[in-house]
N, C-alpha and C positions, 0 to 999 in steps of 0.2 A: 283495513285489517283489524282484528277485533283486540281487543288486549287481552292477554293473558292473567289472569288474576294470580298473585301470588299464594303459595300453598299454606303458608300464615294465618292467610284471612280465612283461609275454609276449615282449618284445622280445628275440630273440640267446640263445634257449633252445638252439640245437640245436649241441652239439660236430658233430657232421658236419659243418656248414657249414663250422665256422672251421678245420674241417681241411682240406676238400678247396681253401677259399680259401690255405690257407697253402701248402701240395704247389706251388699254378699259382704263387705269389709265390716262394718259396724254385725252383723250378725256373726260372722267369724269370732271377731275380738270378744263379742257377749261370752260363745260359744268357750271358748279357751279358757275363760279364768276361771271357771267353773272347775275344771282339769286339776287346780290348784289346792281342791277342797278334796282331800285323801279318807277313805273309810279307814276307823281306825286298827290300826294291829291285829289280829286273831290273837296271838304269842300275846300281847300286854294286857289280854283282858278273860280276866278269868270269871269275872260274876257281872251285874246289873251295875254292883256299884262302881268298878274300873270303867263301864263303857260310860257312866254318866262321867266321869271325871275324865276320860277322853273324850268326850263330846263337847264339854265344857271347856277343854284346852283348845278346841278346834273355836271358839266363840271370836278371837281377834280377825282370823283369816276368812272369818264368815261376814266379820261386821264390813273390813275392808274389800271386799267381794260384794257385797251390795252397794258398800259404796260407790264403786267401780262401775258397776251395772246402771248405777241411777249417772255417774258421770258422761256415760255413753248414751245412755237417753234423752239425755239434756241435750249435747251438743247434735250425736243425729236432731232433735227437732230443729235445734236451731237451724241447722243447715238446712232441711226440707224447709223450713220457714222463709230461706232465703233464697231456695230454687225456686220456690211456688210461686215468689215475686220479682221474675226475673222476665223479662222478656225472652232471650236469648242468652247465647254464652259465646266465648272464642276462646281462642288457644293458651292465654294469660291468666284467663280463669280458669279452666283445666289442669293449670301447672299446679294453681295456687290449692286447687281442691285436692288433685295428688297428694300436695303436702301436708292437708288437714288430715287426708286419709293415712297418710303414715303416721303423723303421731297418732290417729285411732289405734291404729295398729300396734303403738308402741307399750298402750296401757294395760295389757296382760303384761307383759315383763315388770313396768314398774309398781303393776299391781303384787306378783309374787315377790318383791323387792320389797317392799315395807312390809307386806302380810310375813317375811322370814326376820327384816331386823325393823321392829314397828317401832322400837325404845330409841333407834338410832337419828341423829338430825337427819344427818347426809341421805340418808333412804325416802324420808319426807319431803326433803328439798329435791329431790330427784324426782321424786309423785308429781310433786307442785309444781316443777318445771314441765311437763308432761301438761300440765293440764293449762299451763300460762303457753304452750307452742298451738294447743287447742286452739286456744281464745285468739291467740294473734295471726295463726292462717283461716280464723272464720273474717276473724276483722277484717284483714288485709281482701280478702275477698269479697267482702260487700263494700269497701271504698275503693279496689277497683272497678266492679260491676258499676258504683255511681258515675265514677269517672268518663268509664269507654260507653256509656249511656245505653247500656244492657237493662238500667230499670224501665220499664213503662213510663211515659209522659207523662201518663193520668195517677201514677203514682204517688200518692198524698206525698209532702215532705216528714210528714208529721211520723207517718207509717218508717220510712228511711229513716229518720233519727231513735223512732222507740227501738228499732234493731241494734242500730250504732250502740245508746247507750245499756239495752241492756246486757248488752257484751261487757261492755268498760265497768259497769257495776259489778257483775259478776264476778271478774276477774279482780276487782277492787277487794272486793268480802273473802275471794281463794289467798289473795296476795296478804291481807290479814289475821288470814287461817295460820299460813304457812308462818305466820313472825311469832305465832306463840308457841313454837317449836323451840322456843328461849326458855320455856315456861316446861314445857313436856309436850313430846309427841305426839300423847292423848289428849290433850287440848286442840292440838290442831286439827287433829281428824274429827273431834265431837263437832269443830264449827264447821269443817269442809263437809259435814255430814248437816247440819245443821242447813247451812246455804243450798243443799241439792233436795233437803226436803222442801225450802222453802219454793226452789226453784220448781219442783215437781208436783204441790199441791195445791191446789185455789180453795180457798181465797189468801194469798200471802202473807206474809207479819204486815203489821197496819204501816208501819215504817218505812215498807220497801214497797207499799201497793199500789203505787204508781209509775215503779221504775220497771 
C-alpha cells in the first residue's frame, strides 16, 4: 500500500505563484501611495503664484512618495533575486513571503503617516519599523530556503552569503537612518534617501562597492 504523502509537503511548492502574487501586491502598494499626492485646492489658488506656493507645499509628501517607491523597488528585487535562485519552495516559505507581502502592503499607510506628521519621531520610527519587518521576513526567508535545502547544489556559497549580507548591511545604514531622528526627522529621511539611491544606482559609493 502506497503511502499517502502529507498535505504539508505538497503545499506552496510552486515559486511562479509567490511571484506572480508578489508583481499584483508590490504594483498595488506602488499604485496607492501615489493616491497620497492631492491636486491642489481650486478655492486656495487664485493666480500662478498661490499654485507655485501650493505645489511647493506638496514638495515633503512628493519627496517621501519617492522615497517609498524606490523602497519597494529595492526589496521587490531583492526578493526576485531570491526566487530566481531558488530551486523550489514549500509551505514554510510561502508563509514567510506572505509576511514580506504584508509589510509590502503595509507601506502606503506608513508612507501617508510621516508624508502627514514628517517633523514627528514616533511617525519615523513607525516608517523604520516598516521597512526593518521588510528586511527580516526577506532574511528569515533566504536562511530558511538555506536550511530546508530549497538552494541549488551548484549554488556558489559565495552567491548565498553576498544576498545574506547585503540584507544585514542595508538594514544596518536604515537602522542608522532612523537613530538620527535624535537629531531631526529630515536627517533621517535625507540618509534613508540617501541609502536607496545608493542602493538603486551603479556604481555605488566606493565604501559600500563591495557589500
Amino acid at each position: 500500500m502506497a503511502i499517502q504523502p502529507h498535505y504539508n509537503r505538497l503545499a506552496g511548492r510552486s515559486l511562479e505563484r509567490i511571484a506572480a502574487l508578489s508583481d499584483g501586491v508590490f504594483a498595488v502598494a506602488m499604485t496607492l501611495m501615489v493616491l497620497d499626492l492631492h491636486v491642489p485646492s481650486m478655492a486656495a489658488v487664485q493666480s500662478a503664484a498661490d499654485l507655485a506656493r501650493a505645489l511647493l507645499a506638496l514638495a515633503p509628501r512628493v519627496l517621501v512618495y519617492l522615497m517609498s517607491f524606490l523602497t519597494l523597488g529595492i526589496f521587490w528585487l531583492g526578493q526576485q533575486t531570491q526566487l530566481s535562485n531558488l530551486s523550489s519552495s514549500d509551505r514554510d516559505l510561502a508563509w514567510l513571503q506572505f509576511a514580506f507581502l504584508c509589510a509590502a502592503s503595509v507601506l502606503p499607510f506608513t508612507t501617508a503617516l510621516i508624508a502627514e506628521f514628517v517633523t514627528f519621531r514616533l511617525a519615523l520610527l513607525v516608517y523604520w519599523a516598516n521597512i526593518l519587518l521588510l528586511g527580516a521576513m526577506l532574511l528569515a526567508s533566504w536562511r530558511h530556503a538555506r536550511r530546508a535545502g530549497l538552494v541549488p547544489d551548484d549554488q556558489a556559497i559565495a552567491v548565498a552569503c553576498a544576498i545574506e549580507r547585503r540584507i544585514l548591511v542595508a538594514q544596518a545604514l536604515y537602522a542608522a537612518a532612523a537613530a538620527l531622528c535624535v537629531i531631526s526627522t529630515w536627517w533621517s529621511l535625507g540618509l534613508i534617501l540617501l541609502v536607496q539611491l545608493n542602493y538603486a544606482i551603479a556604481p555605488r559609493l566606493p565604501w559600500l562597492r563591495q557589500l
